[in-house]
C-alpha positions in Angstrom: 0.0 0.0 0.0 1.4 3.5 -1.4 1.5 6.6 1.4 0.3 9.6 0.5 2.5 12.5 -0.1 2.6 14.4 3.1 4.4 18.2 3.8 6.4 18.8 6.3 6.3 22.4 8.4 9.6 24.0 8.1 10.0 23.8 11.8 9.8 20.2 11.5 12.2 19.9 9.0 14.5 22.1 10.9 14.0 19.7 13.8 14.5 16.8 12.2 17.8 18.4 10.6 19.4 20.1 14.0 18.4 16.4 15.6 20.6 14.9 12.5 23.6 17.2 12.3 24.2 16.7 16.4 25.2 13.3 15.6 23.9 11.2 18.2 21.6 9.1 16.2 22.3 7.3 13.2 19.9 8.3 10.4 18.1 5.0 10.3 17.5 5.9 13.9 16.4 9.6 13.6 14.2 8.5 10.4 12.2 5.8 12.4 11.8 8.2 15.4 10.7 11.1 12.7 8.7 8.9 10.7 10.4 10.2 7.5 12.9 8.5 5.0 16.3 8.7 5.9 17.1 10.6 2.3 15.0 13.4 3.4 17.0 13.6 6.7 20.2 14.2 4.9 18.6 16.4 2.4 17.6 18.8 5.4 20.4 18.6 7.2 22.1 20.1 3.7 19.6 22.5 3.4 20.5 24.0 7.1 23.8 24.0 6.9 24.3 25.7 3.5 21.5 28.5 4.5 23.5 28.6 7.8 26.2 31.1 6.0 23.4 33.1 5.6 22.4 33.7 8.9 26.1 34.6 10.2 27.0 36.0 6.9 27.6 39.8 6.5 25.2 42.1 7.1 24.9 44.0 3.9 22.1 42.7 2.9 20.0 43.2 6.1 20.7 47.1 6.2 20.1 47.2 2.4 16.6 46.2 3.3 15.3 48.4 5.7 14.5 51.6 4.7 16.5 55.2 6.0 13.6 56.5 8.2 15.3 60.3 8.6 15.2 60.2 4.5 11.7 59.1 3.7 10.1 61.4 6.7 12.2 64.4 5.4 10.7 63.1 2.1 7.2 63.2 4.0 7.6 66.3 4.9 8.5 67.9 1.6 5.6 66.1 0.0 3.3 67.9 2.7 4.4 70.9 2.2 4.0 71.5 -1.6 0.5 69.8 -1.6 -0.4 72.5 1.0 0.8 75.2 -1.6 -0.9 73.7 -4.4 -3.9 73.0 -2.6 -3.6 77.1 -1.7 -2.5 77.9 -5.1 -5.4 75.6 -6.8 -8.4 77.2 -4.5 -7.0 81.0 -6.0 -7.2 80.2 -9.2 -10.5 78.5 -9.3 -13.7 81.2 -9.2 -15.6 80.8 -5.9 -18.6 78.7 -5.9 -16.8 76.0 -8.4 -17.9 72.2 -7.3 -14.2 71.5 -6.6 -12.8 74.8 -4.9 -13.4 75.7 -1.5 -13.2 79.5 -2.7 -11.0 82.2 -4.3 -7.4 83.3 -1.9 -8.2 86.3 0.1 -4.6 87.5 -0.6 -5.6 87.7 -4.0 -6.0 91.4 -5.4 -8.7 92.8 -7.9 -8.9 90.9 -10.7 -11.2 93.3 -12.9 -7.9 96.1 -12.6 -5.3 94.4 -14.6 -5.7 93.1 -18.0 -3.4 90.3 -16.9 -5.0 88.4 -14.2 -2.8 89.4 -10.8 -1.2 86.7 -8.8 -1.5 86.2 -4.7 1.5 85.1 -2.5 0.1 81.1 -3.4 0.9 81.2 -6.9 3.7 83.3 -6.8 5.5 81.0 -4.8 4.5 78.4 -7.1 5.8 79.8 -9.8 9.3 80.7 -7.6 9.3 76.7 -7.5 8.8 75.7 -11.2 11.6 78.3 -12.4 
């Protein structure tokens, strides 16, 4: 009678492998007290000790990971700021009572004087920024 293919957890596996690199039982030992085949023994115990390099290995790759947290909330904070300006300089330049503005600037001057239509301090500074 044929047994069914069964999956082993990985902490099982590691088990099973630590249990065969200590030496003290032989793997025909180790595989009757797991309950797996002796060739799976010895291909775990590989498996640990070739990914144990990895866990003393250099740290290079562990700081590469994780993220410079000064740099992304410096980057937060720049972000922040120029959707604050133009969310300012967006509400002066659409009329009042427009579905998507919440009303003109109140820095803004007169815009009936000029035949050019005058800027307030919002959209001057945005245009300081895109020069």
């Amino acid at each position: 009678m044929r047994r069914t293919r069964r999956n082993h957890a990985a902490g099982f596996k590691a088990k099973v492998a630590i249990a065969a690199i200590k030496g003290d039982k032989t793997l025909a030992e180790l595989a009757e007290q797991f309950d797996v085949h002796p060739n799976k023994i010895s291909e775990w115990k590989q498996q640990l000790q070739e990914s144990a390099i990895d866990v003393f290995g250099s740290n290079s790759s562990a700081k590469a990971a994780t993220p410079d947290l000064k740099l992304l909330h410096a980057k937060i904070g720049q972000l922040t700021l120029e959707n604050d300006l133009l969310e300012g300089a967006f509400n002066c330049i659409l009329p009042s009572g427009s579905a998507i503005s919440g009303g003109t600037c109140a820095d803004a001057p007169d815009r009936r004087i000029a035949s050019e239509p005058p800027l307030c301090r919002h959209q001057n500074a945005f245009q300081s920024t895109q020069t």
